[in-house]
C-alpha positions, 0 to 999 in steps of 0.5 A: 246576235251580240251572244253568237258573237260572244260565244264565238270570241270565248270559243276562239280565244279558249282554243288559242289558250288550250293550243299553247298548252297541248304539249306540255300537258298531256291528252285527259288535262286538255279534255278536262280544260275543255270540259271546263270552258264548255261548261262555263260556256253553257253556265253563262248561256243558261243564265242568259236564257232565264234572263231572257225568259223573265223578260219575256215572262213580264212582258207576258203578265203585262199583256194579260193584264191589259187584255183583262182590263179591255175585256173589262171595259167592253162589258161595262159598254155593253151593259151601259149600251143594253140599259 
């Protein structure tokens, strides 16, 4: 929610700067500038994707490991329940 709120405020204030520049430069300056804050835009997300992802990723690795360990735990109680 926090980074619809951010792209949103970005893309609302880079319309304002590019509007007030409309007239005084002419249409392929003002494409390239949004071209610009577009792919900033799309930098940033990217970035703060992959730091979701890692997250996700150790969280991930955490519980994996935690499954093994239980899986573990369990043989060695059945082994001891069977003797």
């Amino acid at each position: 929610m926090l980074i619809r709120l951010a792209i949103i405020f970005l893309l609302v204030f880079a319309q304002v700067g590019f509007f007030a520049n409309v007239e005084a430069k002419g249409d392929e300056d003002y494409h390239r500038d949004i071209l610009r804050a577009l792919k900033k835009i799309n930098a940033r997300l990217i970035y703060l994707e992959n730091d979701k992802l890692k997250s996700i990723q150790s969280v991930q690795e955490n519980l994996h490991r935690r499954i093994e360990e239980i899986r573990d735990s369990l043989q060695q109680i059945q082994a001891t329940g069977e003797i």
